[in-house]
C-alpha positions, 0 to 999 in steps of 0.5 A: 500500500502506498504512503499515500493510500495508507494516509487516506484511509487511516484519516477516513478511520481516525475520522469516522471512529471520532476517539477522543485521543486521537484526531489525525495522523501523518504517515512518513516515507522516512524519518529518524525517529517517530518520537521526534517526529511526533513532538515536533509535528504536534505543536503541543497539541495531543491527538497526533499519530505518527508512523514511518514506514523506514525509521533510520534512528529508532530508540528504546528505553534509556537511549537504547538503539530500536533496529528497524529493517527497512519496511518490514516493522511497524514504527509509530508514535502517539502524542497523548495528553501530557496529563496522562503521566499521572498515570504510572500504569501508562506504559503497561497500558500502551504494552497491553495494546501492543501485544494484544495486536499481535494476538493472532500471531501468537506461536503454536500452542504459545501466546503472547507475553508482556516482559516487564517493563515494556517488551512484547515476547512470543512465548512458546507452548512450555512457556520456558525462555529464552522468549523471542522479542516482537516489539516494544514500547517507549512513554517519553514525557516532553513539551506537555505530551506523553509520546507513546513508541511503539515498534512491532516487528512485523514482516522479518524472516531469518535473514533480516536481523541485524548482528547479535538480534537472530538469538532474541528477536522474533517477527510476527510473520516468523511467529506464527507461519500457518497464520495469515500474512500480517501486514503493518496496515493491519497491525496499526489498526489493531493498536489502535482498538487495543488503545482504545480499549486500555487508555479507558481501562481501570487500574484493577482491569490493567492490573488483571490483564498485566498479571496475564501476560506477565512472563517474569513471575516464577522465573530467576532475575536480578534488578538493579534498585537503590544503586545495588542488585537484587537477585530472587525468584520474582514472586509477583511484579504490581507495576505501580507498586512493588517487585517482591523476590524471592532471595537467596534462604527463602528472603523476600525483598521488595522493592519499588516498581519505578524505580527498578531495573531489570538487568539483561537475562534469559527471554 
């Protein structure tokens, strides 16, 4: 589908579904980033969706490099009301809709995963790492606007990854093969909905939700809080409250959500 296409008939959609977040939209043949994009274009003023079909300098949570190959993910930014940063549960809430997008492309016998704090994961039928990365998502708070990223891999074969990605990155088209090809067009307008659906969401449907497709809890980590390492099983993650552990001797350590991080490790 062409640029031009595509923008027609994602503004007839934004259009006619009147969404009270999201009132147009403008699709890039290229661009570095679509967080910038979206700061810049928006002018302050939320609503604004922004996707590239080749995004040359995508970026992760803190500053880390997003690789996007050539046309085959989907990269886009929402400008939500800044207000929204009073909710903590934002970022889990933009997650929700990623990975709900990706639903149908979920691994044989498997399902898809949110990995706190912000990777959408196809786990596989035993659910046992190392899951494959499909996507991820990065809230940035700036000139009164929460930019909500999301990058979904979409069409990536085995061949497509850059160095050192093969091991951990997956696609939705690698995913699930028996499956109806995806297409970016498709994917977006599923975001959308999941949107939709979990912006208006309560805590408590957040939280359920989240726990269902939480695939940290029973498994071995260590997170970085308060400048030191904390490793345990993780026995439950409350995304706006508290991580509890379980530490070395049965030791339960609890430590803030927020202010946690958790270090690279298996899936």
């Amino acid at each position: 589908m062409s640029t031009d296409v595509w923008a027609d008939r994602l503004g007839a959609r934004i259009a006619s579904d009147a969404r009270p977040w999201i009132d147009r939209a403008s699709i890039l043949d290229e661009c570095v980033s679509t967080q910038d994009e979206a700061l810049a274009r928006a002018d302050g003023r939320p609503g604004l969706l922004v996707v590239a079909r080749r995004q040359t300098g995508g970026r992760g949570r803190e500053g880390r490099a997003w690789a996007h190959v050539g046309e085959l993910g989907l990269a886009c930014t929402f400008a939500l009301d800044g207000s929204s940063t009073a909710d903590p549960l934002l970022a889990i809430r933009v997650g929700l809709a990623a990975a709900e997008a990706c639903d149908p492309w979920a691994p044989p016998g498997g399902r898809i995963g949110v990995k706190w704090p912000n990777d959408v994961v196809a786990m596989t039928a035993d659910e046992r790492g190392p899951h494959a990365k499909l996507g991820g998502v990065l809230i940035e708070v700036k000139g009164g606007l929460a930019l909500a990223g999301i990058g979904i891999n979409v069409l990536h074969r085995a061949g497509d990854w850059p160095p050192g990605l093969a091991a951990t990155a997956s696609s939705l088209a690698a995913s699930r093969p028996d499956a109806p090809v995806p297409t970016r067009e498709g994917v977006l307008e599923r975001v959308i909905d999941g949107l939709d659906r979990w912006l208006g969401a309560t805590s408590t449907e957040v939280r359920a939700a989240f726990a269902a497709r939480d695939t940290l809890t029973g498994t071995v980590r260590t997170f970085v809080y308060d400048n030191r390492e904390c490793t345990g099983e993780v026995v439950s993650i409350d995304p706006d409250g508290r991580i509890v552990l379980r530490a070395a001797g049965g030791v339960a350590v609890s430590i803030h959500a927020r202010g946690a991080r958790l270090m690279p490790g298996m899936g």
